[in-house]
N, C-alpha and C positions, 0 to 999 in steps of 0.2 A: 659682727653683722652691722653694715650701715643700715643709715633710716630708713634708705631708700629699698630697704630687701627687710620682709617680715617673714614671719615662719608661717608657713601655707599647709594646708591638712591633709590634699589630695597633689596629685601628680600632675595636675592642669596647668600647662602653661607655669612649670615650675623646675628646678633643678635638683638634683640628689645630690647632698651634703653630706659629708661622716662627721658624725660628732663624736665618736667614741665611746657613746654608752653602750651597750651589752642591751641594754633592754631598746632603745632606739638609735640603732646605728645612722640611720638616716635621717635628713632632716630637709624637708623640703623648701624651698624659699623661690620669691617669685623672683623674677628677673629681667631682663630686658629683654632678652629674646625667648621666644616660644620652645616650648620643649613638642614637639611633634611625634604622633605618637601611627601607628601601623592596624588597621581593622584587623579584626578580631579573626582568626581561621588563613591567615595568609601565609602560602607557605612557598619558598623560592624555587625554580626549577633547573636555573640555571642558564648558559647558554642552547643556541636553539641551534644542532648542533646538523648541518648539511640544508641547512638554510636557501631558498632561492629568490634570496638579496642580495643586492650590494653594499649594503649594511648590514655590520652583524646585530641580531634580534636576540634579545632576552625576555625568557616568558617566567609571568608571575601566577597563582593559582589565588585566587579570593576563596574565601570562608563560604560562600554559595557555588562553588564550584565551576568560577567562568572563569576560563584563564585566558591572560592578558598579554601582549608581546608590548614589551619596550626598550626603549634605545639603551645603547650600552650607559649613558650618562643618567638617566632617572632611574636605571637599577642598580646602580652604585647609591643613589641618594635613599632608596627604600631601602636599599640594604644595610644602610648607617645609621638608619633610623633604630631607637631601643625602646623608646620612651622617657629616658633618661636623658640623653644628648638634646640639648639647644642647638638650635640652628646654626650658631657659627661653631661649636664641636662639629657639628655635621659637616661643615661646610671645611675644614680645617681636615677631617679624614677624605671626605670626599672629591678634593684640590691633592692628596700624595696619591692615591688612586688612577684618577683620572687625567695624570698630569701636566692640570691646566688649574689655573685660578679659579675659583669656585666662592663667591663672598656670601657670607649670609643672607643677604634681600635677593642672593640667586637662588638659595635653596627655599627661601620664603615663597618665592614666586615660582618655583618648580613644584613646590608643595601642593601650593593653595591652585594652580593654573594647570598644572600636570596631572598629578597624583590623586589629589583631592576627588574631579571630577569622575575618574575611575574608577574610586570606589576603593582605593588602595590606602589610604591616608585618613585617618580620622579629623572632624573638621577641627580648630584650634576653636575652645570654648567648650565641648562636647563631652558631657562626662563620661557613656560610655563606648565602648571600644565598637560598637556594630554600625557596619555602614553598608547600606542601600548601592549600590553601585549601578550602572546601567548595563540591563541585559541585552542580548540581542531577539528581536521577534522575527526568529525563522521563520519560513513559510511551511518546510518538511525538516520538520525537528522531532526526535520522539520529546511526548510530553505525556506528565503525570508517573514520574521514577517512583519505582518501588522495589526495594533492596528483595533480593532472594536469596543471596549468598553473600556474606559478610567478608570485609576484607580479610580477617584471620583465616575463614575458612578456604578461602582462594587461593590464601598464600599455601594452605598444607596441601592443597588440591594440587595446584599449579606444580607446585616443587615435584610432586609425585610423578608428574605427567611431562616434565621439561625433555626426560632424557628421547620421548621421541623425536625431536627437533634435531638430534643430532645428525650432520652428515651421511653418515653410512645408514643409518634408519631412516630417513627420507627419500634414498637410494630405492631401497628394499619396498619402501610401502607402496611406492608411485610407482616400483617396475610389478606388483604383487598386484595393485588396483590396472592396469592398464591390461593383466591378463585377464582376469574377474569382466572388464567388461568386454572385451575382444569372444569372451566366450557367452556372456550375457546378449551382446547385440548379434554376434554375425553367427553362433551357435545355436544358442536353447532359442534364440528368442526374449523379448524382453515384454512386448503386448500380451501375450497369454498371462504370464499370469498376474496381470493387471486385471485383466477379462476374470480370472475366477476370484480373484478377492472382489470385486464389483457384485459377485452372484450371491456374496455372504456376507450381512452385517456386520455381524459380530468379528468377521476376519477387516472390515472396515476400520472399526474401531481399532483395533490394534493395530494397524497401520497407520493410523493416527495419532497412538501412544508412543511409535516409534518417531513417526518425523517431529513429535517434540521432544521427544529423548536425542535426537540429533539436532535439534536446537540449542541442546543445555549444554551438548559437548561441543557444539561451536563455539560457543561460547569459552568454552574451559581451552580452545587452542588458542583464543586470542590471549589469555591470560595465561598459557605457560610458555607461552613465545615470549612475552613479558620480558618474565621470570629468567625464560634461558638467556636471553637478553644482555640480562643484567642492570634493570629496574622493576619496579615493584607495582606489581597489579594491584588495583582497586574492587570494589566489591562487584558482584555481577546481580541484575536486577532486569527489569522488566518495565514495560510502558505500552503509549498509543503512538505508531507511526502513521498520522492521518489519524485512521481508526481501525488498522491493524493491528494485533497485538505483537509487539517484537521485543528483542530481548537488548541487554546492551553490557560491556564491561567497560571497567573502570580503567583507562591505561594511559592515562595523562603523563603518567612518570618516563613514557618511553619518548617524550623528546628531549632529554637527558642524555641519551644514548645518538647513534650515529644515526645515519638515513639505512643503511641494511637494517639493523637493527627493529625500525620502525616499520620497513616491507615486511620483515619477516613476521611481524606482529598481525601484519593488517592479514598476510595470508595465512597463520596459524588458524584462522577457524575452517578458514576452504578447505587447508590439509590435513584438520581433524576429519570434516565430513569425509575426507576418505580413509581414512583411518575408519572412520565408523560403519564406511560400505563395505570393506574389510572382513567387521567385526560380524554385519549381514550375513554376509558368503557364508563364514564359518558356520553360522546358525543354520543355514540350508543347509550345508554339506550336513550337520550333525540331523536336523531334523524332517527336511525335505519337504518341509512348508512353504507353498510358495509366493503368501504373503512375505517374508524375507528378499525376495525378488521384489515386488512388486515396491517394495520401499526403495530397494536400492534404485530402483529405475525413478525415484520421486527426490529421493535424494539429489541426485543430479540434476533435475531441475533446481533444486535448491541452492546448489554450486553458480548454476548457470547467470540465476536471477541475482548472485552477490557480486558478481563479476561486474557488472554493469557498474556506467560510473554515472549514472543521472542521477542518483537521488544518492543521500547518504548513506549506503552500504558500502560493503568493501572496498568496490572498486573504486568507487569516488576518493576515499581516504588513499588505495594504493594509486592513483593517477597522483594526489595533491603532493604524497609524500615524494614520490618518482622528482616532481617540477621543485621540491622543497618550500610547498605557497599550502599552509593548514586549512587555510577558506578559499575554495575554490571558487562558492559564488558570490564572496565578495568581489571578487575582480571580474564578474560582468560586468557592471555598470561601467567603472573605468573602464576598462577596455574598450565598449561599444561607445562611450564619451571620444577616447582618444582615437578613433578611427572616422570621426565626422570631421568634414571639409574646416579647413581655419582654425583645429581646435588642437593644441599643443598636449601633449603626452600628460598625462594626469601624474601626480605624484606617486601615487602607488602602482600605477605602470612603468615609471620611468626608473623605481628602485628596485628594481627586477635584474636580474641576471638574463643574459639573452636566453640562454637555455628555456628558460623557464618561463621569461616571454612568450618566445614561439609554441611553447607545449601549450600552455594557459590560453593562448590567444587561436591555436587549431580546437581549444576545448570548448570555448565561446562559440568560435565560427561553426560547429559540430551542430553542439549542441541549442542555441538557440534558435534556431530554423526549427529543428526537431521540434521544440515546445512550445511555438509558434504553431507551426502546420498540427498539432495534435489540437491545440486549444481550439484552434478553430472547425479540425473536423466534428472534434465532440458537439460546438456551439449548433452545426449547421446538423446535425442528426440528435439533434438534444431528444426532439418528441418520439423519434422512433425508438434511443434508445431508455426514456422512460416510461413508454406503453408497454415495451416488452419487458423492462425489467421488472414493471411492479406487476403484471399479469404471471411472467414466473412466478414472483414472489406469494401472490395470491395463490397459487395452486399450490406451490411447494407445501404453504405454511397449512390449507386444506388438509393437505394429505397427510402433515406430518401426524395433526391434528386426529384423525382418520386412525393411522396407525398404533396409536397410543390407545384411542376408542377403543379398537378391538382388540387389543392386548398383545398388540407385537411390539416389546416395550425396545430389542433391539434392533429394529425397523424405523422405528420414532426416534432413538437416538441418532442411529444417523442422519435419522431429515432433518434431527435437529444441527448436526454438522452441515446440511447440504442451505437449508435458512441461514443459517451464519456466514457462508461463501457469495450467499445473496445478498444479505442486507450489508454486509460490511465494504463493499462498492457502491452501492446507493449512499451510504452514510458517511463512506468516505468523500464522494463526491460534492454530496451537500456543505461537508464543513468545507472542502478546497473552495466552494464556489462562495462561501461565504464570507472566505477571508483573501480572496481574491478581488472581490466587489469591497471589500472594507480597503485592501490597500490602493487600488485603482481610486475612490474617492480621497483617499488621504495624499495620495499623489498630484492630482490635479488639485487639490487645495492650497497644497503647497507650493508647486511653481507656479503657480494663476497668483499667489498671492502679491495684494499690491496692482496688480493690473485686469480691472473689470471687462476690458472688451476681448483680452484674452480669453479669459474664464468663459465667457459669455461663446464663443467660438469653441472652445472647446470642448462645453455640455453640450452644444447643437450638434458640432460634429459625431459625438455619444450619443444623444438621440437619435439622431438619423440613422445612423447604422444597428440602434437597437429596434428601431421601426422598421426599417426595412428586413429586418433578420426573424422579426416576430411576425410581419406580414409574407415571408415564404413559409415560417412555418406554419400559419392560416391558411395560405392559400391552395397548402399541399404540393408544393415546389421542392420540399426537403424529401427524402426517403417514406418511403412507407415503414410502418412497424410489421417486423417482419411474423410472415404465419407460425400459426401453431407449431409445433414438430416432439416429435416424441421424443423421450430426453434419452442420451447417447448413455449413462448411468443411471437406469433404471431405480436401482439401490440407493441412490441420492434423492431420489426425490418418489416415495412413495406415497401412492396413491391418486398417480399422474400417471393418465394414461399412456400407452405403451404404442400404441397406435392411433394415429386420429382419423378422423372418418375423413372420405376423399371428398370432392367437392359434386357434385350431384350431374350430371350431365343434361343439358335442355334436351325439352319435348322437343324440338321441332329436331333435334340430332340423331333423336331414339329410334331405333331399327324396327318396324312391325313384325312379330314375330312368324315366319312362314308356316308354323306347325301351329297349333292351338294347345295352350298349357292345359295339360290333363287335370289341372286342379281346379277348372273352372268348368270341368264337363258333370256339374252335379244336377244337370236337367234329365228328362224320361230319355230313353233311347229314339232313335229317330222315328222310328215304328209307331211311339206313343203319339199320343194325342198332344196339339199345341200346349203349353206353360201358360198358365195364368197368373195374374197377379199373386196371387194366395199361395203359390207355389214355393215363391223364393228364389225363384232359379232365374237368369237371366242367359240368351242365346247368346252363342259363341259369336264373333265377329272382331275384324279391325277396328270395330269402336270399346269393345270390350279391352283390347290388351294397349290400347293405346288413351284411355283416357285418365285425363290429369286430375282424377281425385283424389282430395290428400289422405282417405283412410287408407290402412295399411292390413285391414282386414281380408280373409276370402271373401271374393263377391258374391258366394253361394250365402253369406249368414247377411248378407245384406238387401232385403224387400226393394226391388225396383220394379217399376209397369215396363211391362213389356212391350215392345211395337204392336201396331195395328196390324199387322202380318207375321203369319205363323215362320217367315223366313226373314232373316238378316236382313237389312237394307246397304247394301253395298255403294251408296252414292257416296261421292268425294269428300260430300260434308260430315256423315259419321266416321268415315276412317278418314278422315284429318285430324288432329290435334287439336283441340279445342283454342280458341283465341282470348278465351275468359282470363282476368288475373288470376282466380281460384283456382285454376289447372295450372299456375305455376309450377316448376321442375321442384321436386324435393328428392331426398333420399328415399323416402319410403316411395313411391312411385316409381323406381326405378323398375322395371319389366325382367324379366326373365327370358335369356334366352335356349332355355335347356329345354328339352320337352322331359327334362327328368318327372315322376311320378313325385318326386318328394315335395311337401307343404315349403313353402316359405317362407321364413321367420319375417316377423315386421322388422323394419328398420330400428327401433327403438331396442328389442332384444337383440339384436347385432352387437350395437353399442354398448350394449352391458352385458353381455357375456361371450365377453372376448376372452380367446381363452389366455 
């Protein structure tokens, strides 16, 4: 050992030495180059294999679980990393590899400039192995993971479940499902019995129990497609997408394998959900419930809504894997960069495969209009659609409240499913709008920066158009919030009414009725002597059935003076319509045009005993 090398205690910025004792075979000493050492949890994936580059990509997994694409030459250098090897050993494996010279102050600066920054490389001086790396902040990301099935248990689950993925049993299950609905839709009918589970809580709920029980097994096709595959699913778990609850598997390990491989992944869970409508039918055929039906008809909704490639479900993953590009919305920006006038293909546009150009860049052009024209219709109906939603919301939450009162505890359960369909749109809304207004200010921060009259231009431009957008919605220029209406699912939302009352029709519209209502004839027969005040009774007449006061009383139980004449005054002004605001049109004032004999309930008992 020269002077210049002393024996060092830890592995920092040091080299492994044998000395040949039995009790310390190693012996660490410092040196002139850095011994560079790999964060903690990193594990290699391989190449990225039906790629849509023109360079090939290799992706790496960090210990927090964000995996990383790099060039073929920085995952030769991670990969030669031990903790052991110095940078010129690095650099010496890394140059017969890569077969090009490779000098250690290259792999020092690929370290510290490449690697480092990513989070893949522990910093040189750093005792221990865990490194922070930099996440990505999605806008629609699930967030807040929570394990529900552990990877051992998915592996025995998966394995069990692989052999349906085979050819001839894919066959059989898609020609078995295609007859199931041929007879569900254009046969029995598919609405009915949607209609009689609606009429039964308790048949609610467990309609309910099933389309999470076809969440757990969509789940389990993503992971034994994996598996048939021929890589290895991760654990299956659960989160907030927005502030939906949604489910998720773990299957990082399938771009390892080819791109078939990785579609067949993405649609393993679509083709479990029929596998599981399948498994429906059978349950009807055995038991002739027609909640069974009613799932499978909900189920397909369920299909329909993964297909979609806007947001991160299925389809988004099968469009990116189809283009061979795993972040789809990262290449809007690029894209909509490299399509403005003077402005030269972005790098990450221009290392694209044309295929996969043109797929990406018809996905851009699709879909951002779409997101665009939604943003804005939501902005310009903002107030109508939060009158009505939180006036739903109020009633719902009433009634569920109502329900439980009176001891319909499975009535209240489901309003408590029918409040959670409500608030969980309000709530998702507010966070998107939250963190929509958070990125929008950190955007303009950012390119404003450095130039004040820009900035200045471009909050004004922002005010103005939030002024003007706030003054239609003042002014009552946007939509109205729309009326009442009785809910289409009664069962979802009890203790909301069923019928609402119609709107009252004005006096001056109201028909005088030709015959006189037998239920105001409670004066002496004609024969008798005039009515007096003390009587009670008031003479029949056109002012009688047409005036606008607001009791809803018989006008026999109500004391009025009679005319100065034992006979009705038939001039224009008592059978007109009173011009007073107090004879305003109401519901209870509406006139009868039946000469039926029967009483007439007030408006108020209308209202509440509906039947």
């Amino acid at each position: 050992m020269t002077e210049s090398q002393k024996v060092h205690p830890g592995p920092v910025g040091a080299a492994a030495c044998k000395t040949g004792d039995v009790a310390h075979p190693y012996e660490y000493t410092e040196t002139l180059f850095p011994v560079p050492r790999l964060g903690a949890g990193l594990q290699f994936l391989g190449e990225y294999q039906g790629s849509g580059f023109t360079e090939r990509k290799y992706l790496v997994r960090r210990g927090d679980g964000q995996v990383v694409q790099l060039s073929r030459l920085l995952y030769l250098v991670a990969e030669a990393i031990d903790g052991v090897r110095d940078t010129e050993t690095v650099s010496h494996r890394v140059s017969g590899r890569y077969g090009r010279e490779v000098s250690a102050d290259n792999i020092e600066y690929l370290i510290e400039q490449k690697l480092q920054p990513l989070g893949i490389t522990v910093p040189f001086g750093q005792e221990g192995d865990q490194v922070a790396g930099p996440t990505t902040d999605l806008l629609l990301v699930l967030k807040g993971h929570r394990v529900v099935f552990s990877e051992r248990q998915v592996a025995r689950i998966a394995a069990a479940l692989a052999w349906l993925h085979r050819p001839p049993v894919v066959v059989l299950v898609l020609s078995a499902a295609l007859c199931v609905d041929i007879w569900l839709f254009a046969v029995h009918g598919a609405i009915a019995p949607v209609l009689q589970v609606l009429e039964q809580p308790v048949l609610m709920l467990a309609v309910f129990a099933l389309i999470v029980a076809s969440l757990v097994f969509h789940e389990f096709g993503h992971a034994s497609a994996c598996r048939y595959g021929g890589a290895r699913p991760g654990s299956i778990g659960c989160g907030l997408f927005l502030i939906w609850p949604s489910m998720y598997t773990e299957v990082t390990d399938v771009y390892r394998i080819g791109r078939a491989g990785r579609i067949r992944t993405d649609l393993g869970g679509i083709y479990f959900n029929v596998v599981f409508v399948l498994g429906l039918a059978l349950a009807y055929l055995l038991t002739g419930q027609p909640l069974f039906l009613a799932a499978i008809y909900l189920v397909h909704f369920e299909i329909l809504e993964q297909l979609l490639p806007v947001v991160r479900l299925d389809g988004y993953y099968i469009l990116g894997d189809l283009a061979g590009i795993p972040d789809l919305f990262g290449k809007i920006k690029p894209i909509l960069r490299s399509v403005l006038p003077g402005r030269s293909p972005s790098p990450e546009v221009a290392g694209l495969k044309r295929p996969a150009r043109i797929m990406v860049t018809a996905w851009v052009a699709t879909m951002v209009p779409l997101i665009v024209a939604e943003l804005g219709y939501v902005l310009w109906n903002l107030p109508r659609l939060l009158t009505t939603s939180l006036r739903s919301l109020a009633e719902q939450v009433a009634g569920t409240w109502s329900a439980f009162a009176d001891g319909q505890i499975s009535a209240g359960l489901v309003g408590v499913v029918g409040s959670f369909m409500l608030i969980c749109p309000l709530a998702g809304a507010t966070y998107l709008a939250v963190r929509l207004v958070g990125r929008l200010v950190r955007g303009i921060a950012r390119a404003t920066e450095g130039n004040t009259r820009l900035r200045v231009a471009v909050w004004g431009g922002v005010l103005v158009g939030s002024g003007a957008l706030c003054a239609a919605w003042l002014t009552g220029m946007t939509p109205e919030p729309l009326p009442r209406q009785p809910p289409i699912a009664p069962i979802l939302q009890p203790g909301v009414p069923t019928v609402r009352p119609t709107a009252a029709v004005p006096v001056a519209e109201r028909p005088t009725p030709a015959t006189p209502d037998p239920t105001l004839l409670t004066g002496p027969p004609p024969e008798a002597p005039a009515p007096t005040a003390s009587s009670g009774a008031r003479p029949v007449g056109p002012s009688a059935t047409t005036s606008g006061s607001p009791s809803a009383s018989p006008v026999a139980n109500v004391p009025t003076p009679v005319p100065s004449s034992p006979t009705p005054s038939l001039s224009p002004t008592s059978a007109s319509p009173s011009a007073d605001p107090s004879a305003s049109p109401t519901p209870s004032t509406t006139p009868s045009g039946s000469p039926s004999p029967s009483v007439t309930p007030s408006a108020s008992q209308s209202a509440t005993e509906e039947p």
